[in-house]
Each structure stands twice: as structure tokens, then as C-alpha cells.
C-alpha positions as CSV (number, residue, x, y, z in Angstrom):
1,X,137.8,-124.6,76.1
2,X,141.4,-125.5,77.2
3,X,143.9,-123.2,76.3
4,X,145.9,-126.2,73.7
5,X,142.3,-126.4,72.0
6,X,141.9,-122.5,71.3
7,X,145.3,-121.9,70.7
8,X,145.7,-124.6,67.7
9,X,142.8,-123.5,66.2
10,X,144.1,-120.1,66.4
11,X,147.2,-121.3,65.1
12,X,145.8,-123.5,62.1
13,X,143.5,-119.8,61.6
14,X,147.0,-118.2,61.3
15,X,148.7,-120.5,58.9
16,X,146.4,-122.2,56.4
17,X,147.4,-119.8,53.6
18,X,150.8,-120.5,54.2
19,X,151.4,-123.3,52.7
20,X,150.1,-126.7,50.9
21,X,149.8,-128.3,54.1
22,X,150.6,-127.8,57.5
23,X,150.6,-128.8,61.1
24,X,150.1,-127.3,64.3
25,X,150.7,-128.7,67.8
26,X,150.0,-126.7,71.1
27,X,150.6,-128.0,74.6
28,X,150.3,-127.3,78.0
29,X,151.3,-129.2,81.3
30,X,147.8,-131.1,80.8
31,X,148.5,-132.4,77.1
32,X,148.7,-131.1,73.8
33,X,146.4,-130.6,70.6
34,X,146.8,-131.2,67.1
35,X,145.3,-130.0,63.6
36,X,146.6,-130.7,60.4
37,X,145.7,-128.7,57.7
38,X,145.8,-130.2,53.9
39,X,147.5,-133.3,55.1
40,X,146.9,-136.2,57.7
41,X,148.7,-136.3,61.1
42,X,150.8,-139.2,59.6
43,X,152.6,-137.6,57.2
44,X,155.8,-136.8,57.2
45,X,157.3,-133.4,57.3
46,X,161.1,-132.1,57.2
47,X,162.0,-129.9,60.5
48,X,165.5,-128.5,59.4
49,X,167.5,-127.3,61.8
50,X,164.8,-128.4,64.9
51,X,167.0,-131.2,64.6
52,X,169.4,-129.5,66.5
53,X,167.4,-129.6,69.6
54,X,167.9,-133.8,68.7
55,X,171.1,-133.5,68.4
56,X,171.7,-132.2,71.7
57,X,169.7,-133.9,73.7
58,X,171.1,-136.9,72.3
59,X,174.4,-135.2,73.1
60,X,173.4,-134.7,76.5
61,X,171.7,-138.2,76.9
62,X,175.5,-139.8,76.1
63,X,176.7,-137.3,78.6
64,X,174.5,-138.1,81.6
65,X,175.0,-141.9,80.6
66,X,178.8,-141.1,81.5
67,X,179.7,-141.8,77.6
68,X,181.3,-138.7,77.0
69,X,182.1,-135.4,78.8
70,X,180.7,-131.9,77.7
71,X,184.6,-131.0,77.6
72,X,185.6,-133.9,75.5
73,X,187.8,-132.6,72.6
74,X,186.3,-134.0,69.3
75,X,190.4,-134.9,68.3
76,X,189.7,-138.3,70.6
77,X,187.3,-139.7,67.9
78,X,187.9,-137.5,64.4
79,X,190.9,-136.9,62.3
80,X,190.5,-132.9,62.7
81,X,193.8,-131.8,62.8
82,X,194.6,-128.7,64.5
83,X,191.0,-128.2,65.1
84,X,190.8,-131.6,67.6
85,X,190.6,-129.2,70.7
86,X,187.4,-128.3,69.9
87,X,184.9,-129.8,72.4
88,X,181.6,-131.0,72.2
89,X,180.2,-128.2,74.5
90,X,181.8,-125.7,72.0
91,X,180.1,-127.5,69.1
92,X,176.9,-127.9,70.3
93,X,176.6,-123.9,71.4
94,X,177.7,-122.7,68.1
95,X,181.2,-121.4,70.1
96,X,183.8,-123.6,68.2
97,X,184.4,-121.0,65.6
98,X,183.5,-123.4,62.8
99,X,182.0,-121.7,59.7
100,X,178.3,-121.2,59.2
101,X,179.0,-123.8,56.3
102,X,182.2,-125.8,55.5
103,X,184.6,-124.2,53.4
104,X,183.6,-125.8,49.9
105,X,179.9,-125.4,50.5
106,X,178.2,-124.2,47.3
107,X,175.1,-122.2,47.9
108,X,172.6,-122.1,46.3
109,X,173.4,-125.3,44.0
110,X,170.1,-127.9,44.0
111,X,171.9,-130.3,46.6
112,X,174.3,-128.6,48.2
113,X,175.0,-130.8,51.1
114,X,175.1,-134.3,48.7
115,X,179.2,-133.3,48.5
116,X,179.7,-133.9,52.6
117,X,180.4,-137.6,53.4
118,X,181.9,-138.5,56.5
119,X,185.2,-138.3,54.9
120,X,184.4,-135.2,52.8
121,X,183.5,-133.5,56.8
122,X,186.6,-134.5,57.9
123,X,188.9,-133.0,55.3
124,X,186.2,-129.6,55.7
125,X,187.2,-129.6,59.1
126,X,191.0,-130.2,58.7
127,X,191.1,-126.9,56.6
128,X,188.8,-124.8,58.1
129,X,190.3,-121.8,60.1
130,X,191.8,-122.9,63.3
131,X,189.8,-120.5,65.8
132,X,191.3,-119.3,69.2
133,X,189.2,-121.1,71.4
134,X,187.1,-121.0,73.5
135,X,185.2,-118.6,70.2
136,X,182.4,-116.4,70.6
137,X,179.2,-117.2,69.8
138,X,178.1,-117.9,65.9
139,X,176.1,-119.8,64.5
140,X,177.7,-122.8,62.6
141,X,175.7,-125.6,60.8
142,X,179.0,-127.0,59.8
143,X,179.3,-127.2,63.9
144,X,176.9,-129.3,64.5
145,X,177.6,-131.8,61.6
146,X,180.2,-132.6,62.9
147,X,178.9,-132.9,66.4
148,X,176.4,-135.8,64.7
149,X,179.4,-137.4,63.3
150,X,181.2,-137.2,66.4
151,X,178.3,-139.1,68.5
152,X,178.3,-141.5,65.9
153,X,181.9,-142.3,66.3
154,X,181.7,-141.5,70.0
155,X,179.4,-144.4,70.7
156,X,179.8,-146.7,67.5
157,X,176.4,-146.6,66.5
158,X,175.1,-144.4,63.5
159,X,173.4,-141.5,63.9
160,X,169.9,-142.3,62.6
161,X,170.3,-145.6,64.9
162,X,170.9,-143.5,67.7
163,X,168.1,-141.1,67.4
164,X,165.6,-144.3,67.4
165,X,167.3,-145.6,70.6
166,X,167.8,-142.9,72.7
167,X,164.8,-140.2,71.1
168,X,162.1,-142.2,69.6
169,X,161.7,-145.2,71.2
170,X,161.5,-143.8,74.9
171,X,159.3,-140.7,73.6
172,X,157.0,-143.7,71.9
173,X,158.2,-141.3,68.5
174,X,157.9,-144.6,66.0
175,X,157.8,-142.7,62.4
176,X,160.2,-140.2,63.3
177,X,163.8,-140.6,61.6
178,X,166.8,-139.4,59.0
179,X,165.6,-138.6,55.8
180,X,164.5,-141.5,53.9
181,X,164.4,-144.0,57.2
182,X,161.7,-142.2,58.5
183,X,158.7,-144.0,59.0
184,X,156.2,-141.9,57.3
185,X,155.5,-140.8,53.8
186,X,156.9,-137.8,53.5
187,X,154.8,-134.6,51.6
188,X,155.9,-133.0,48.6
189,X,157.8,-130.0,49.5
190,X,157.6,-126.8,48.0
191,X,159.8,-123.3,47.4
192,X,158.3,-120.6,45.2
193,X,155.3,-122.5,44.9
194,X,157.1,-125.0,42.8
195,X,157.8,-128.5,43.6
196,X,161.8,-129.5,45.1
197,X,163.4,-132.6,45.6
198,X,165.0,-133.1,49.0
199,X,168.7,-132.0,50.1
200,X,171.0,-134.9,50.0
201,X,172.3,-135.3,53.8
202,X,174.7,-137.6,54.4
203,X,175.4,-136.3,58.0
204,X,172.0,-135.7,59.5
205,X,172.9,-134.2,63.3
206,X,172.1,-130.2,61.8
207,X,168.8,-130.7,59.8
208,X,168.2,-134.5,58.9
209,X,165.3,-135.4,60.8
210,X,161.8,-135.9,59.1
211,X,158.5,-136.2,61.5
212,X,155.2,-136.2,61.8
213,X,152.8,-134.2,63.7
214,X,151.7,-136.4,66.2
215,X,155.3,-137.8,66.6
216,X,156.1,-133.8,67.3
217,X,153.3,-133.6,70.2
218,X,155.2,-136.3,72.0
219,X,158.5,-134.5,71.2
220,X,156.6,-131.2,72.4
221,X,155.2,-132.2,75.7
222,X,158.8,-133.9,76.7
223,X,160.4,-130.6,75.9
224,X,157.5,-128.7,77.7
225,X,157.2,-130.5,80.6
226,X,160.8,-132.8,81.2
227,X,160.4,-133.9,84.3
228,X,157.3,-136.2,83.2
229,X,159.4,-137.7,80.2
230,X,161.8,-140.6,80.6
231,X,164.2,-138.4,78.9
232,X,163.8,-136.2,81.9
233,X,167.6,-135.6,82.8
234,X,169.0,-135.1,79.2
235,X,166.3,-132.6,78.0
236,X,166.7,-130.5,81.4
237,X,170.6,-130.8,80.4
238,X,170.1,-129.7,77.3
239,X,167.6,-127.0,78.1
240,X,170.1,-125.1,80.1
241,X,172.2,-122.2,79.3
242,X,175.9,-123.1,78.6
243,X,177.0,-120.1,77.1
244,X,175.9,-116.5,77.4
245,X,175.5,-114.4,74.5
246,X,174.2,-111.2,75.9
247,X,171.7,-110.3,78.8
248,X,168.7,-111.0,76.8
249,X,170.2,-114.5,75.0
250,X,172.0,-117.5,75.8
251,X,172.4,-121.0,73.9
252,X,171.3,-124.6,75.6
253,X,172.9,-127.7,73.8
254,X,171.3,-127.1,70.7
255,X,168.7,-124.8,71.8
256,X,168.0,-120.9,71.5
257,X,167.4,-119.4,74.9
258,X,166.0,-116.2,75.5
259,X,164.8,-113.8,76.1
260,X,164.1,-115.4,79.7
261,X,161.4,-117.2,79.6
262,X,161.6,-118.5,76.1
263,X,163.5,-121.5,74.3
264,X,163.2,-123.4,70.9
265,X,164.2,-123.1,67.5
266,X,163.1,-122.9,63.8
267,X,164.5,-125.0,60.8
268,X,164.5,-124.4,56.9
269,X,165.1,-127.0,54.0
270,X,164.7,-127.2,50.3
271,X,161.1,-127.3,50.7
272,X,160.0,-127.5,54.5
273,X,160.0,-124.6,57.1
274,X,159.2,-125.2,60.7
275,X,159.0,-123.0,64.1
276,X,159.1,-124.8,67.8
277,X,158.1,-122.1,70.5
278,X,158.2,-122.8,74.7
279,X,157.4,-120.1,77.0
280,X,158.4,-121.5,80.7
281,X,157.1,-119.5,82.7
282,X,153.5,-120.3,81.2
283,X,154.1,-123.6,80.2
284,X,153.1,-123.2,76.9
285,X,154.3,-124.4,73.9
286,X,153.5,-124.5,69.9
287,X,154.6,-126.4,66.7
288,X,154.6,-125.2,63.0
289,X,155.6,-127.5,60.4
290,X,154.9,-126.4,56.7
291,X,156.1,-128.0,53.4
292,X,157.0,-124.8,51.7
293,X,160.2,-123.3,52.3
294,X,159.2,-119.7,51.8
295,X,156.7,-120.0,54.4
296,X,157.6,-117.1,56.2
297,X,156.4,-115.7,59.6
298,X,156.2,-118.6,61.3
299,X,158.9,-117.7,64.4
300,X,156.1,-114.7,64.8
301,X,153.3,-116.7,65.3
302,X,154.7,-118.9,67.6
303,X,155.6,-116.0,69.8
304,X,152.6,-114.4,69.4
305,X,150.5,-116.9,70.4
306,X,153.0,-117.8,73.5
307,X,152.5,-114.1,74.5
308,X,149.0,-113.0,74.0
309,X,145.6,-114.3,74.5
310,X,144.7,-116.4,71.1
311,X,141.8,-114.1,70.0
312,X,144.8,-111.4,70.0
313,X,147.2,-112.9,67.7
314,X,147.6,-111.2,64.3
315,X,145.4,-112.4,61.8
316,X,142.5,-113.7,64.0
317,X,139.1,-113.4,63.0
318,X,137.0,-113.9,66.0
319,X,134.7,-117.1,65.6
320,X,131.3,-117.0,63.7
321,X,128.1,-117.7,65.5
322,X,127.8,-121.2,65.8
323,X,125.3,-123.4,63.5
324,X,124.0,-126.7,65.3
325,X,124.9,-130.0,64.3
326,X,123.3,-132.6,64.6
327,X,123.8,-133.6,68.5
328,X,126.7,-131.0,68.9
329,X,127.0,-127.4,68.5
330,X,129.1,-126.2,65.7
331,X,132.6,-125.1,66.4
332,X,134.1,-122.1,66.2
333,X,134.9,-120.2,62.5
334,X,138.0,-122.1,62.7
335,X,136.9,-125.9,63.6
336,X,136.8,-128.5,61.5
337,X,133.2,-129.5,61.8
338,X,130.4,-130.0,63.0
339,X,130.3,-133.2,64.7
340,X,127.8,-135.4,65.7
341,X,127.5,-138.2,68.5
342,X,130.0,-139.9,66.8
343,X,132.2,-137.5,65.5
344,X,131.4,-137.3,62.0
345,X,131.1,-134.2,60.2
346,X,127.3,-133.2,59.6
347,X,127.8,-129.3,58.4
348,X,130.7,-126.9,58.3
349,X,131.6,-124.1,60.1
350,X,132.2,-120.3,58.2
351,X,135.9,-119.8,57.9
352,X,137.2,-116.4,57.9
353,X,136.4,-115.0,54.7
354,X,133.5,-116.5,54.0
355,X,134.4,-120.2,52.7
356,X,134.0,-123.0,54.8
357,X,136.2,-125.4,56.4
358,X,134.9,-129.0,56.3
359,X,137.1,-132.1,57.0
360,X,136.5,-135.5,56.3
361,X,137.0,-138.2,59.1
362,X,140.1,-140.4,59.7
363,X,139.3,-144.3,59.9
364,X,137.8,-144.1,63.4
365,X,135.5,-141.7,62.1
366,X,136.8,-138.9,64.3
367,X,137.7,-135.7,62.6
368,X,138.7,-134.2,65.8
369,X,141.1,-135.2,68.5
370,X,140.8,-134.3,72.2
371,X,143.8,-133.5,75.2
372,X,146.9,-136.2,75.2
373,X,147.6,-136.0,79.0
374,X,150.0,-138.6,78.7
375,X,153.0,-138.1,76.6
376,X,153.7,-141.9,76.3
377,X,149.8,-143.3,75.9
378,X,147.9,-143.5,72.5
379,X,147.4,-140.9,70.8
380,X,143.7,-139.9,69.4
381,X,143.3,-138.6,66.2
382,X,143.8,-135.4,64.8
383,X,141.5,-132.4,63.6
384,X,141.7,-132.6,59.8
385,X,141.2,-129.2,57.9
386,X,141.2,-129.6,54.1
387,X,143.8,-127.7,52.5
388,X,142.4,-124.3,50.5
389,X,141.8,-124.6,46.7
């Protein structure tokens, strides 16, 4: 079994009691693997602050399209006052000494961000503390905000425009997009086991992106494996470290680095939480995305999985002995099915605990999908696991 295969099942093991519905997405240098879990792999999912790793590749993309320059004071296109001498390099590594949030930011509220208009930003900006630059390192979604807005003015073209341009059309991402625009139906997120609405975000560079899982596998491999992506030069870019925070860590244009060897990020919203893992030196890489906010662990699993054999990772039961199908053995506890010559389900596999997991085919009548070697070529179905009633 190849090591995307295991792991996502491992993974989907792992998180199923974690909320509503879930993805995971694994990949290698081969291809990746997908299972969704209460949901299809077309829905649509919030990824929070992932966006960040957008945002800066798109950063870098206009940089290595000789648009802009890393050292470019945001002043040229934004009304910041005695902040314009902050550059987009300082923006996009959390080291322009912008607040976490801007200054009027109400937590807490049930929209907080629906106040922060391009014009609303701009005044933030204007009267948030002038830092001695270059700053050290903190983290500032305010930051990068800004740094969305400034792209958009940067190039003339809107941010969400942009991100279909330059991210999802060569990543062949087509239901990826800002909030609403997105191209999928977005699931009903959840905090305390309660429905929420979504945040209003009028500026969408710091957590505005909504995707779906197998959008995210394309996204994943590119990320994993850049040289094989036509955004090759702009995610290696934005991959590298541009400011040191310690020995340990560093930040990439809108990536965490570190400890060596590691990269990615996690994102939060009203009702979404999400976790994107890369270990380099294995090339390995995992997805969570999971439409409750108080899905917690996540960043955990991820690394536990990128650092240990799957049948190690907490909370693994090892498989079940396998029942036959009809045609096919049974997978493991944690498939889906047990398919036959055509991939329908003809029995169920025991799922840890003793109930079982049995999905119900997509339209082609596959309720399992195989290795995507090519980032760029159609993508098979996903593995479909019911959610747990």
C-alpha cells in the first residue's frame, strides 16, 4: 500500500470524531490521496489563515513577474501615512510591526471583520503605532490584510481576480475562491457544536479563501513538489526563509518554517479549522480541513503522521481482519468499503470501536479514489466515509 493511501486512512481514523465533516489529503512525490468524511470532495470548506500561504505566493508570483520588488514600500500604492515605509517583504513575514489585529478590532463580536473596508484598512493603518523598522517578528493578521490590499492596488486587479489568475487557473484549482465566489457549496460551519454564520471579509489576503478537498490535493502536491508545478518559481520563492526567528524557526512569504525540515500553516474561522503539514526531507505532506472551529488537535496530527510510521500515530487502532467482498478483499478497519469489480460497496469494514464505516458511491460508482501522479490531470474520485451519528 503506498504510503499517501495508509496515511489518509490513518488520518481520516484520527479525525472523524472531530468534526461534522472533514477532509484529509496526503501526498508524496508520486501523487496524493483523498478521503472525505461526512461530506463529498466538492464541498466547500473555509481554510483561515492557510490563505496566507496564497497570499504569498501570489506575492511572490508578482515579484518574479518583475511587478513589484520584495523591498517595495507599501506608501507607493496605499495612503498609510507614516507607516508607507513598510515593505512587502516586512508584511508578508509578520516583521512590519503591525498589530495582531487593527486597532478598532472588536473580538469576540459575531462579525468582527465586516467593519474593515478598503477605506476602513487604510485609516487602521494610518493610526496604528509607527514601528521602528525593520521590527521583529510577530505575528499580524492586520499585516497581511493589508498586503492583499496592496497586490490588489499593486497590479489593478482585485484580489479574488487575482487568486483565479495566477493560483487557480494554472494549478487547474476551478472551485477554489473568496468567500462567496468560490465555486463550491460551502458546508455549514460549526463552533461549540452550534451552527455560525460566516465572518464578513471584505479584504480576503489573511483568511478569505474557501476550497475544496480535491482543489487542496492540487494545491498540496504544487507546494510538495514545486518544481513539477507551473507555479514552480513563485512557490520555491515563497517557500524560503526571509527572516529568521530563532535557530529552530524562520518565516517564508507567508509560510511557517521550521523546525528544519518542516513548513505550512493552520487557519481558524468562525466555524472552520484547518492544518497543512510538509516535511521536506521526506516529501510528505498532509491536509486537514474541518467545519468546526473548535476542532482542536489538528497541527498534532499532521506532525505526527509527517513523523512516524502511520500505525504509530496517536489514536490508531490497527486494522481489523479483513472480510471478503465480493471480487476484492475488504479494506482495512478504516476503508471505506468493500468494493467489488466495479467499485461499489458490497459489505463494510469494522471501524474502531466496533461500528462500521460504509460509504455510498459518487456518480461513477467509485467510492474510492486511487494515486493522482499528475498535479494538473483529472482527478478520480474520492473515498467517501459517512459522517458518525
Amino acid at each position: 500500500m503506498s504510503w499517501t493511501r495508509q496515511a489518509a486512512d490513518t488520518l481520516a481514523a484520527a479525525t472523524a470524531d472531530r468534526a461534522p465533516a472533514a477532509a484529509v489529503i496526503t501526498a508524496d512525490a508520486d501523487g496524493t490521496e483523498v478521503v472525505t468524511i461526512g461530506c463529498s470532495p466538492g464541498d466547500g470548506f473555509e481554510i483561515g489563515s492557510i490563505t496566507k500561504t496564497l497570499t504569498g505566493i501570489l506575492l511572490a508570483d508578482t515579484v518574479t513577474n518583475g511587478h513589484v520588488r520584495l523591498d517595495d514600500p507599501v506608501g507607493r500604492w496605499l495612503d498609510a501615512g507614516e507607516n508607507g515605509g513598510i515593505t512587502l517583504a516586512q508584511l508578508a513575514t509578520h516583521t512590519s510591526g503591525l498589530p495582531r489585529l487593527s486597532p478598532s478590532h472588536v473580538a469576540g463580536t459575531p462579525d468582527p471583520y465586516a467593519f474593515l473596508t478598503a477605506e476602513a484598512a487604510l485609516h487602521e493603518l494610518r493610526i496604528s503605532p509607527h514601528p521602528r523598522l525593520p521590527a521583529e517578528h510577530e505575528y499580524s493578521n492586520f499585516g497581511f490584510q493589508i498586503l492583499g490590499l496592496a497586490l490588489e492596488r499593486a497590479t489593478g486587479t482585485p484580489f479574488a481576480v487575482l487568486l483565479s489568475q495566477r493560483i487557480n487557473t494554472p494549478l487547474a484549482m476551478p472551485h477554489t475562491g473568496v468567500g462567496n465566489a468560490a465555486q463550491a457549496p460551502l458546508l455549514q460551519g460549526h463552533r461549540a457544536g452550534e451552527a455560525v454564520r460566516p465572518w464578513t471579509r471584505h479584504l480576503a489576503g489573511a483568511g478569505g479563501v474557501v476550497t475544496t478537498a480535491d482543489d487542496m490535493a492540487r494545491y498540496l502536491y504544487a507546494c510538495l513538489v514545486p518544481a513539477r508545478s507551473p507555479l514552480g518559481p513563485a512557490i520555491e520563492l515563497a517557500q524560503q526563509p526571509h527572516h529568521h526567528i530563532d535557530q529552530l524557526r524562520s518565516v517564508g512569504l507567508g509560510w511557517a518554517l521550521g523546525p528544519p525540515g518542516y513548513l505550512g500553516y493552520s487557519g481558524g474561522t468562525s466555524g472552520f479549522r484547518s492544518m497543512l503539514g510538509i516535511k521536506t526531507t521526506d516529501q510528505h505532506a498532509a491536509v486537514i480541513l474541518a467545519n468546526a472551529a473548535d476542532a482542536r488537535g489538528l497541527a498534532a496530527l499532521v506532525k505526527s503522521l509527517l513523523d512516524d510510521d502511520p500505525h504509530t500515530l496517536i489514536g490508531f487502532h490497527r486494522p481489523a481482519p479483513p472480510r471478503p467482498g465480493r471480487g476484492k478483499a475488504c479494506r482495512a478497519a478504516t476503508a471505506a468499503c468493500c468494493p467489488d469489480d466495479r467499485g461499489r460497496c458490497t459489505a463494510t469494514a469494522a471501524r474502531p470501536g466496533g461500528r462500521a464505516w460504509a460509504s455510498s458511491p459518487d456518480a461513477s460508482g467509485v467510492s474510492w479514489r486511487g494515486r493522482t501522479p499528475a498535479p494538473n490531470g483529472p482527478q478520480p474520485p474520492a473515498r467517501i466515509i459517512p459522517a458518525r451519528r
